[in-house]
C-alpha positions in Angstrom: -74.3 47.5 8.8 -78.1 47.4 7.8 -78.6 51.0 8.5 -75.5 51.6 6.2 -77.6 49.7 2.9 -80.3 52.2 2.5 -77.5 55.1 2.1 -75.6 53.3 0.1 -78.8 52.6 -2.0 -79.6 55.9 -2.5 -76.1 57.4 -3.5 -76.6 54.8 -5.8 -79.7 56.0 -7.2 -78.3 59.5 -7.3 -74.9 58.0 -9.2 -77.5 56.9 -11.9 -79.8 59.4 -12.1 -76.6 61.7 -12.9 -75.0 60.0 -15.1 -77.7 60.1 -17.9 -77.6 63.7 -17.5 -73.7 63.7 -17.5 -73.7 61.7 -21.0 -76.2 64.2 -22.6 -74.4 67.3 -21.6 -71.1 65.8 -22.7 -72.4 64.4 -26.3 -73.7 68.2 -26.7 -70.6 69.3 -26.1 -68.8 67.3 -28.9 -72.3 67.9 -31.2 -71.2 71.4 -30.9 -67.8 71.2 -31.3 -68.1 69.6 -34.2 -71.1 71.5 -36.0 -68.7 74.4 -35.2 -65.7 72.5 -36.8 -67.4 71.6 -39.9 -69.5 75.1 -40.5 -66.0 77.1 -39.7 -67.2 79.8 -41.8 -64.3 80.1 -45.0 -63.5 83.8 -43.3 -61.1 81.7 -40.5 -59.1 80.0 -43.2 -58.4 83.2 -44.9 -57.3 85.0 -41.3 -54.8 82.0 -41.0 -53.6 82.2 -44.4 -53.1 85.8 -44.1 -51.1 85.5 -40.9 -48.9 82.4 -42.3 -47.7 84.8 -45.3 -47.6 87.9 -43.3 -50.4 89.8 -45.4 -48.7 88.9 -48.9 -51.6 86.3 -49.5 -54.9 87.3 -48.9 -58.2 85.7 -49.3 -61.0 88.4 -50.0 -64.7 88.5 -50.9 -64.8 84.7 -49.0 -67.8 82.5 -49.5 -68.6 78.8 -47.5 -66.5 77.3 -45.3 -63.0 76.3 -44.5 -64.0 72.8 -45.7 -65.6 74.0 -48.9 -65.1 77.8 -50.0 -64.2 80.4 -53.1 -62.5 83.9 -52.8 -60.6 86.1 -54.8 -57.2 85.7 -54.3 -54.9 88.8 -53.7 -51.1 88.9 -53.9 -49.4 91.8 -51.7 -46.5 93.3 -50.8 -47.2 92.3 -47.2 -48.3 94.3 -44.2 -47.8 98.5 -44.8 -47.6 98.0 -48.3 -49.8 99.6 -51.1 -49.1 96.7 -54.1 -52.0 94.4 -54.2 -53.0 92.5 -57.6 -56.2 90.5 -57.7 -56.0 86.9 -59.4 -59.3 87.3 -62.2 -62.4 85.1 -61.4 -62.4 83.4 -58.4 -60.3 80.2 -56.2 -62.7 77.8 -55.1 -61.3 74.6 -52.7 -62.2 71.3 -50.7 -60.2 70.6 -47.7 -60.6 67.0 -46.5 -59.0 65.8 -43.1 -57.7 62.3 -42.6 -55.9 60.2 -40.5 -52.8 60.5 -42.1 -53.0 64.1 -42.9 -55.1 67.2 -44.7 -55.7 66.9 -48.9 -56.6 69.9 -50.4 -58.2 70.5 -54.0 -57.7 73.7 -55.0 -59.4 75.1 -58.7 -59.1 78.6 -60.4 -61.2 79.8 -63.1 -58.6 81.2 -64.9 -55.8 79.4 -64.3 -56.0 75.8 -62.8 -59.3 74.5 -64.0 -57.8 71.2 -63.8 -57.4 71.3 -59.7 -54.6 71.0 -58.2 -53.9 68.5 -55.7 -52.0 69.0 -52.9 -51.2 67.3 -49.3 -50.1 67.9 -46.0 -48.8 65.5 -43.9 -47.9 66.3 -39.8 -44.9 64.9 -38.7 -42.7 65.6 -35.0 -41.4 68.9 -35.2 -43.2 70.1 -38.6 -45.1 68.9 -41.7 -44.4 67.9 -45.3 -46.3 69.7 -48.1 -46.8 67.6 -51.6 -48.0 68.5 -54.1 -49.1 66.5 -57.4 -48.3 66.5 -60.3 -49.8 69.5 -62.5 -49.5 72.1 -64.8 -51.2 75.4 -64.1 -51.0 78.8 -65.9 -51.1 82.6 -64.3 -50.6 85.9 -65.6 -47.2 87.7 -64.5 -48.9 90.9 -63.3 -49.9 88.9 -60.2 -46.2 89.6 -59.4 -46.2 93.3 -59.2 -48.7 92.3 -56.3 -45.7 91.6 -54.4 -43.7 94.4 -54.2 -40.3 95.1 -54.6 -38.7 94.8 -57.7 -41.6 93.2 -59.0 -43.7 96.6 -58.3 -40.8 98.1 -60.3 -40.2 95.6 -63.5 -44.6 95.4 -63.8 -44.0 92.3 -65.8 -47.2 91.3 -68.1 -47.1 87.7 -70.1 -48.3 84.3 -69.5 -46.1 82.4 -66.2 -46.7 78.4 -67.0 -45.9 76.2 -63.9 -45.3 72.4 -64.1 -43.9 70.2 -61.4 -43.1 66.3 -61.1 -42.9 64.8 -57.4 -42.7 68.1 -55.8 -42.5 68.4 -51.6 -41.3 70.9 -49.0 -40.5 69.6 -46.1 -40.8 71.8 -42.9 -39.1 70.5 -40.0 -38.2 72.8 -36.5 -37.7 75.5 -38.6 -35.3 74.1 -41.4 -37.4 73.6 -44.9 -36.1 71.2 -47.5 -37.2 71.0 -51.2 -38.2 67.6 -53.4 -38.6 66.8 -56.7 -38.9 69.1 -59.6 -40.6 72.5 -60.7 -40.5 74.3 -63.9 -41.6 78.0 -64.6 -41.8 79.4 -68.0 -42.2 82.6 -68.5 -44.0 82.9 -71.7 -43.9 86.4 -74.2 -42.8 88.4 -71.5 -42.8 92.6 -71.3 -42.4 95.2 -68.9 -43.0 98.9 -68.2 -39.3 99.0 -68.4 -39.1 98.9 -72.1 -40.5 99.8 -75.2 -39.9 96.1 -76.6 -42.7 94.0 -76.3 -42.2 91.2 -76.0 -39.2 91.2 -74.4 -38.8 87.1 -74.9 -39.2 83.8 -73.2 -37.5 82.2 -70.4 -37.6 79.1 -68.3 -36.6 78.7 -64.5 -36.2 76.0 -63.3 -35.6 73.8 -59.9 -34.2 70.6 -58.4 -34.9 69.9 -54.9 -32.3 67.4 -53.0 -29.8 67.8 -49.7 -28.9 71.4 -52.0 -31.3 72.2 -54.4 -30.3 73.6 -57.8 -31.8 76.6 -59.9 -31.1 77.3 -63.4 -32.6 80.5 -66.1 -32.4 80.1 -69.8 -34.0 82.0 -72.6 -35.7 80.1 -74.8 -36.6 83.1 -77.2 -36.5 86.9 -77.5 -34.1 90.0 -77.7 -33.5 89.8 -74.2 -31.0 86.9 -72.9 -31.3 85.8 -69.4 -29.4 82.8 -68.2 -28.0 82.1 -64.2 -27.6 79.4 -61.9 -27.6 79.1 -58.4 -28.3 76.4 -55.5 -29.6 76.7 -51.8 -29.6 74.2 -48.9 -31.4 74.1 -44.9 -28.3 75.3 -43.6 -27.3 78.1 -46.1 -28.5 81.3 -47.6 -29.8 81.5 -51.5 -26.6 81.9 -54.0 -27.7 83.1 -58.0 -25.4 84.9 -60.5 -27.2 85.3 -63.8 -26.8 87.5 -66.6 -28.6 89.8 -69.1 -27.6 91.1 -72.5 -29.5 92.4 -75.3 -29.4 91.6 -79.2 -27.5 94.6 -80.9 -29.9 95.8 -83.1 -32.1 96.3 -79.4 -29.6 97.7 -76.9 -31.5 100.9 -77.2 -35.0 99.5 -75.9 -34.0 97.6 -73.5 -30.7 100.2 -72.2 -33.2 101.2 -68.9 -34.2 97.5 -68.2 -30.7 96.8 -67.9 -29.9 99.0 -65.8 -32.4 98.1 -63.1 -32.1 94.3 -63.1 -28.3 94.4 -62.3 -25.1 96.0 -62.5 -23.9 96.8 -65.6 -20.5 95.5 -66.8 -20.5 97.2 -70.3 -22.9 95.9 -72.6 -24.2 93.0 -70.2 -25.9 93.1 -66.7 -24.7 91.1 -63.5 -27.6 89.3 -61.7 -26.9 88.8 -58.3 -28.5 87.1 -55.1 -26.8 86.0 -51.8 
């Protein structure tokens, strides 16, 4: 048994004189990880974005990190198409994990110098997206970025977003809308027609187990006005309608003809 202590002794020895080494290696290993983690260079968010939207949001001319960056944001048509519309100035944001989930602050220069606040929150089988309550305004040519019809109408006015407990749930591949969101569409044109402006309208949307659209015109020659609804387990369903003012039939004839079907002096709006 004696002979057996001096082995034992010296494993012993060896164990320790390891383990120092061991604990260095592995704390350089998570020092790493995490330098790498928190100077992700702002180019990987945009690649991830990108993919998410399949190409119809891009993130170009990036700057910083994914934690804190700035790039012009694009709006495209999506993979193989030639529409792309830049957003003027520049998108800068702060990302900021937690343990219940990822906040984002998110700040254009021309459009949401305010910030806008939004949330993400991981859950089994998906995630919930919030976002806080805010109003933000973007110029409709950022549309025709998108492609078809938009690439068509080239819509130009002022698009003013608003929303009050707003969420999108995202769960195993069913998404489910909260709260409410307002768009209005603000001394709107097109290449269409000759009239400019054409008028104003508001769209807008209540999320719940079927969530409810609705279009109005609040001013202008041209009257739009539709509702529809859309649920998880079914498709989008909108009928709408357009007609023009009499005296303005003639400038906006070709506009009507492209939005819908005609049904004699009105146009039929349909989706789903």
């Amino acid at each position: 048994m004696r002979k057996n202590r001096p082995q034992s002794i010296v494993r012993a020895a060896n164990a320790q004189g390891k383990a120092p080494w061991v604990s260095a290696l592995t704390g350089l290993a998570v020092g790493l990880a995490a330098a790498v983690l928190g100077f992700a260079p702002a180019t990987w968010l945009a690649e991830a974005i990108l993919s998410a939207t399949q190409g119809r949001v891009v993130l170009a001319s990036t700057e910083g990190s994914v934690w804190n960056g700035s790039a012009q944001l694009v709006f495209s048509g999506g993979q193989g198409s030639g529409d792309a519309v830049a957003l003027p100035g520049r998108v800068s944001w702060q990302l900021r994990p937690g343990w219940a989930g990822m906040t984002a602050r998110v700040e254009a220069t021309c459009c949401a110098t305010q910030g806008l606040l939004l949330q993400v929150l991981p859950r089994w089988g998906g995630a919930t997206l919030k976002i806080a309550d805010a109003q933000t305004h973007w110029p409709a040519a950022l549309l025709s970025g998108l492609g078809t019809p938009w690439n068509t109408l080239q819509p130009d006015g002022d698009l003013q977003l608003s929303s009050q407990s707003f969420s999108i749930e995202m769960v195993q591949g069913r998404i489910a809308l909260a709260g409410t969101a307002q768009i209005e569409a603000r001394q709107m044109s097109s290449r269409l027609s000759t009239l400019k402006p054409m008028g104003s309208y508001r769209f807008s949307l209540t999320g719940g187990a079927v969530t409810a659209f609705r279009l109005e015109t609040l001013e202008g020659a041209l009257r739009l006005s539709g509702d529809g609804q859309w649920s998880a387990s079914s498709r989008v369903h909108f009928t709408g309608f357009a007609t023009a003012e009499p005296d303005r039939e003639a400038a906006l004839s070709n506009l009507l003809n492209i939005i819908g079907r005609r049904d004699g002096a009105r146009s039929i709006i349909t989706v789903g």
